[in-house]
C-alpha positions in Angstrom: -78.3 -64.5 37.0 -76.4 -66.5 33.7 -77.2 -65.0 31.1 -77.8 -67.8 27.6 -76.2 -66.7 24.5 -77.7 -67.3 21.4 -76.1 -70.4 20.7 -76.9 -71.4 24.5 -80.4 -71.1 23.8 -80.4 -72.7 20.3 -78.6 -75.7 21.9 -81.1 -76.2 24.3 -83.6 -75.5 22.1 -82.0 -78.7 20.0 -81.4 -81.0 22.9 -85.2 -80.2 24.1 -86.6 -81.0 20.4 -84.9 -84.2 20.5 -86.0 -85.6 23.3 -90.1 -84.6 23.0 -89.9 -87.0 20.0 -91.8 -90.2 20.1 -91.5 -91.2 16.3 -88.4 -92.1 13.8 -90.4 -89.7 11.7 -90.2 -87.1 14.2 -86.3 -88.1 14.8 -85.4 -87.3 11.7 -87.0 -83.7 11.4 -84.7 -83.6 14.6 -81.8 -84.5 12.6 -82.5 -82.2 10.0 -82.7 -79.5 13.2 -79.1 -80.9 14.2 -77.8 -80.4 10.7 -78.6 -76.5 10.4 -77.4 -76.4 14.5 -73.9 -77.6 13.1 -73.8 -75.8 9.9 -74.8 -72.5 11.3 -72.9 -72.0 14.2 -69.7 -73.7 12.1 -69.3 -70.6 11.0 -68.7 -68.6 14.1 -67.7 -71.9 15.7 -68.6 -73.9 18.8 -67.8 -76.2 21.6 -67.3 -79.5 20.3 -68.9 -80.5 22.8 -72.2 -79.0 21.7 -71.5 -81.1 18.5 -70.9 -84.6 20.5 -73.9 -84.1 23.3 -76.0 -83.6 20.5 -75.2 -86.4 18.4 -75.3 -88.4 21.3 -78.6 -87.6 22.7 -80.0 -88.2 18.9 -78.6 -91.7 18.9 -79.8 -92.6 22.4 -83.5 -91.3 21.6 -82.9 -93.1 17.9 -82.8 -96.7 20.3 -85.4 -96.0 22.6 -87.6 -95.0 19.9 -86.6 -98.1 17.9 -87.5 -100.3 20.7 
């Protein structure tokens, strides 16, 4: 069984929060969420990937919450 690290788990935690939204007003408590993600775990660094699948996802829910 894989085991999440803490980061793992706060990642997910992330990615979930920003898809349940339904509102810009709820996107950009999600943003704010994506903010501390980056500026916490900057400091014991991770994937950059983490960093890009995030932002993506935000911008991808940002247009269909736009539409």
């Amino acid at each position: 069984m894989l085991t999440l690290t803490q980061i793992d788990q706060s990642y997910h935690k992330v990615i979930t929060t920003i898809e349940s939204c339904n509102t810009k007003k709820q996107l950009e408590s999600a943003s704010k969420m994506v903010k501390n993600f980056k500026k916490l775990y900057k400091e014991v660094g991770y994937p950059k990937a983490f960093s890009y699948n995030i932002d993506n996802k935000l911008n991808k829910q940002l247009w269909q919450v736009s539409e």
